[in-house]
N, C-alpha and C positions, 0 to 999 in steps of 0.2 A: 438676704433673708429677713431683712429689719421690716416691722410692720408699720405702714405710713399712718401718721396722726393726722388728727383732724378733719377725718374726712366721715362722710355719713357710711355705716357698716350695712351695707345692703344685704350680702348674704346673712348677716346676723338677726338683721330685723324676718326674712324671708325665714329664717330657721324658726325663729319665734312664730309665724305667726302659721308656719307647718305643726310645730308642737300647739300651739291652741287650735286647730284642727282637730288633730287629734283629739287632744281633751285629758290634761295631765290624770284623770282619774282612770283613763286605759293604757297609762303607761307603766308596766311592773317596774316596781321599787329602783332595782338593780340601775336597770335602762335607763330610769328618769337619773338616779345618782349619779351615772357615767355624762350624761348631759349636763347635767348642770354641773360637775365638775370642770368639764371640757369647756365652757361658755366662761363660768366662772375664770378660768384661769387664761382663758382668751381676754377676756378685758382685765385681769390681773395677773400677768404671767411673774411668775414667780421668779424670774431672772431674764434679759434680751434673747431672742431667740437663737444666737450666737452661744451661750451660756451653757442651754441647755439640750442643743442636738448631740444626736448620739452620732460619732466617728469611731474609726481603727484609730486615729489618732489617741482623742480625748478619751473613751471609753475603753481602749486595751491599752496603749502603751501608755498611758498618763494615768491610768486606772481611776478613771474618773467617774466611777459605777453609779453615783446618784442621778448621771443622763440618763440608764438603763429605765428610771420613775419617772423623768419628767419628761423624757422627747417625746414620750407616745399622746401627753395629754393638753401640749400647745402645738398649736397652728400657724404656720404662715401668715395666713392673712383671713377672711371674714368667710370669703368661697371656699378656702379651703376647709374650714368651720363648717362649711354649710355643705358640702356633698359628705365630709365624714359622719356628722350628727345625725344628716336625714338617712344613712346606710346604716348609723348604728341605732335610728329610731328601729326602723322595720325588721332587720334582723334580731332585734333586741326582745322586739314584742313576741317575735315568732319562738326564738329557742328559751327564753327567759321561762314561759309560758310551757313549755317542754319540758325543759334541766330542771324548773324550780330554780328560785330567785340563789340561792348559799351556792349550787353547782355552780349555776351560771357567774356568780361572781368571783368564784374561783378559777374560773376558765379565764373570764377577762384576766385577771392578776395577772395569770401566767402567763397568759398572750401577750400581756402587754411587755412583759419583762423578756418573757422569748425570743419576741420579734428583733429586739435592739442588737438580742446575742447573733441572731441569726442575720441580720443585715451585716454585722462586723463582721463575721465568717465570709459572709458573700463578700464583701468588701477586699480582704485579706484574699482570698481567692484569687481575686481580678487582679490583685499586686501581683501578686506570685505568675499565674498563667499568661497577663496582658506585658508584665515586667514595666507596671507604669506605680508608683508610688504615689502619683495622685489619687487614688482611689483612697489610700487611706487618710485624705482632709474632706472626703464627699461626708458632709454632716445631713442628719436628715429629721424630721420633727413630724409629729401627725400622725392618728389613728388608723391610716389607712391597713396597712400591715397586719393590727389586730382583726379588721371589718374582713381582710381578707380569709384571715384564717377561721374568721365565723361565718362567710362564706361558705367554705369546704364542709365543716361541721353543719348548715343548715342544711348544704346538699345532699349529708351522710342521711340526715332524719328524714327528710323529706324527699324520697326520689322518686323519679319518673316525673317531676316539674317540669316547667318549661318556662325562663327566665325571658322577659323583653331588655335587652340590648342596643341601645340605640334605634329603637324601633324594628330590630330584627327578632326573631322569635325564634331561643337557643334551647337546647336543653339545658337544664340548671346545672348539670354535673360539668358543661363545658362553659356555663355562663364567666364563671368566673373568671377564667381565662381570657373570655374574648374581654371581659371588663379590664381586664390590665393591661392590656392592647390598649386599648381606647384610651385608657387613662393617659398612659403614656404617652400617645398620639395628640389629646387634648391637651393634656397641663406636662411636655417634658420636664423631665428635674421634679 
């Protein structure tokens, strides 16, 4: 899970040059802060990615709760930077723009601290039902979790959509779903 040095950050620079696209002055407040948080702490992570993934391990029985603030807001590596930021660009504009920027970034908070509780649950789950104890060293890092659950919530707002999927054309209410397939299928682990 260690991030390789020295090398040129492709998805980083591609994320950049999707946010100048854009045009940082169509980006609400919240959205742009969660980005540049996220980039920020990508090329300055605030401890080895080892440190600060959230496990059953380290986050319940080591009670090691300040994973719960940082797993959700470093990445892997540069790609993984780069489909979480450009999902939480366009979701961001769409409900930011909806909720008002204080709901909205209240929702992230809590998303982001939920998702960590809610992976350990799943996690604990799998010990107990699958009787494997490795489940609880599976450490995990990245916004995705949060994007998902703003997923759901942009689906709530906005329905009768129709999301593209890998160039398939889903309804949004099942979009998200087929996206976590994919995902899965594309980048396992």
């Amino acid at each position: 899970m260690q991030r390789r040095q020295g090398r040129v950050n492709a998805g980083l620079l591609l994320l950049l040059y999707q946010i100048s696209q854009v045009g940082l002055q169509n980006i609400p407040s919240v959205t742009l802060g969660v980005l540049a948080l996220n980039i920020f702490l990508f090329l300055n992570p605030v401890r080895p990615l080892p440190e600060v993934c959230i496990s059953v391990n380290e986050g319940f029985y080591r009670r090691n709760w300040q994973r719960l603030l940082l797993s959700p807001v470093h990445h892997a590596d540069d790609w993984h930077l780069y489909y979480n930021m450009i999902s939480m660009l366009w979701k961001g504009i769409m409900l930011e723009k909806k909720l008002k920027s204080i709901w909205f970034a209240y929702i992230i908070a809590v998303f982001s601290v939920l998702i960590g509780v809610v992976y350990m649950v799943l996690e604990l789950m799998l010990v107990k039902i699958l009787d494997d104890p490795s489940y609880e060293m599976n450490c995990a890092v990245g916004f995705s979790g949060v994007l998902f659950a703003l997923k759901v919530l942009n689906n709530h707002y906005n329905p009768g959509r129709v999301s593209s999927v890998l160039g398939l054309q889903i309804p949004s209410k099942y979009a998200c779903w087929v996206e976590l397939v994919a995902i899965h299928l594309i980048s396992p682990g």
